[in-house]
C-alpha positions as CSV (number, residue, x, y, z in Angstrom):
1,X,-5.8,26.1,-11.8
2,X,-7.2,27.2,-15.0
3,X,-7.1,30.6,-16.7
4,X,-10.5,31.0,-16.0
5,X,-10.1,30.3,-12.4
6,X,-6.7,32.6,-11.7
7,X,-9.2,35.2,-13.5
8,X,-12.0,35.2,-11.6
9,X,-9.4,34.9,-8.5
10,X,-8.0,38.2,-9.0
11,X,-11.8,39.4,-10.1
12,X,-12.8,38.4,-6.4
13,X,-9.9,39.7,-4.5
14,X,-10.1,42.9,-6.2
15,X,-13.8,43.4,-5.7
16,X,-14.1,42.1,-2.3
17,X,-10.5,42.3,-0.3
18,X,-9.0,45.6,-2.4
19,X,-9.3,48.5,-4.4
20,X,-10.7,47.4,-7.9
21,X,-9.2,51.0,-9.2
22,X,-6.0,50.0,-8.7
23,X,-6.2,47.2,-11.5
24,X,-6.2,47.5,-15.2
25,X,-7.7,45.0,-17.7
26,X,-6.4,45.1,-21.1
27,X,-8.7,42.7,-23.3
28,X,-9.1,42.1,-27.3
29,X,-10.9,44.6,-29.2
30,X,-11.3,43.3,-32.1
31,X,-7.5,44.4,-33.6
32,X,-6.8,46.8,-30.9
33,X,-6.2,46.0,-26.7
34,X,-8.1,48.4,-24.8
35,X,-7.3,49.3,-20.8
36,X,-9.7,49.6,-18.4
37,X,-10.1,49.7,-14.6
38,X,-11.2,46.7,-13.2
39,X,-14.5,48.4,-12.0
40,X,-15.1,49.9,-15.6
41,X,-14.6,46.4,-17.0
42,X,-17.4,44.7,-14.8
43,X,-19.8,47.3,-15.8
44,X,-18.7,47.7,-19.7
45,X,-18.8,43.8,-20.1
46,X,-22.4,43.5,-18.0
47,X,-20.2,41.0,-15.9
48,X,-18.5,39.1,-18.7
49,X,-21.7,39.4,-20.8
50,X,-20.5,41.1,-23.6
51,X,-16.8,40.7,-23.1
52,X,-15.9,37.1,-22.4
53,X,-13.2,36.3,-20.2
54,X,-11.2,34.6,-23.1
55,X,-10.5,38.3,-24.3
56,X,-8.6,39.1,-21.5
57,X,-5.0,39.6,-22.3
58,X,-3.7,40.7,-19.0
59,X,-4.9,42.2,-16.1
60,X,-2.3,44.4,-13.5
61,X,-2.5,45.8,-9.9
62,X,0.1,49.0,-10.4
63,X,2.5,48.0,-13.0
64,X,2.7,44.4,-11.3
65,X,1.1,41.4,-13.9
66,X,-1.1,39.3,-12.2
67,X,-2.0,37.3,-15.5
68,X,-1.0,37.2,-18.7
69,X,-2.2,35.2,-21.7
70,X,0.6,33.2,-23.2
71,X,0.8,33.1,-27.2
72,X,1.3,30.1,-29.1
């Protein structure tokens, strides 16, 4: 599966099966990583709009990671 896929995997089981304020996406910022809820994500990207996946760094559910992006 691609990163795009186990993404919008997580996006859909936290929207539709779970609570979406349990999770935290921290994405690029331009230098800095900034945290949001998973629900505050969605709205502040205008669905991946403005914030593209590909600056998704790593999403949690508690303190367990579901994805993170491996460096080169």
């Amino acid at each position: 599966m691609t990163k795009k896929g186990v993404i919008e995997e997580i996006f859909s089981k936290a929207r539709f099966a779970d609570d979406p304020k349990l999770y935290k996406v921290f994405y690029r910022d331009f230098e800095n990583i900034r945290e949001l809820t998973l629900s505050d994500f969605i709205a502040e990207s205008n669905n991946f709009e403005t914030i593209p996946i590909t600056r998704i760094e790593m999403i949690k559910r508690n303190e367990k990671i579901l994805f993170k992006k491996l460096r080169e």
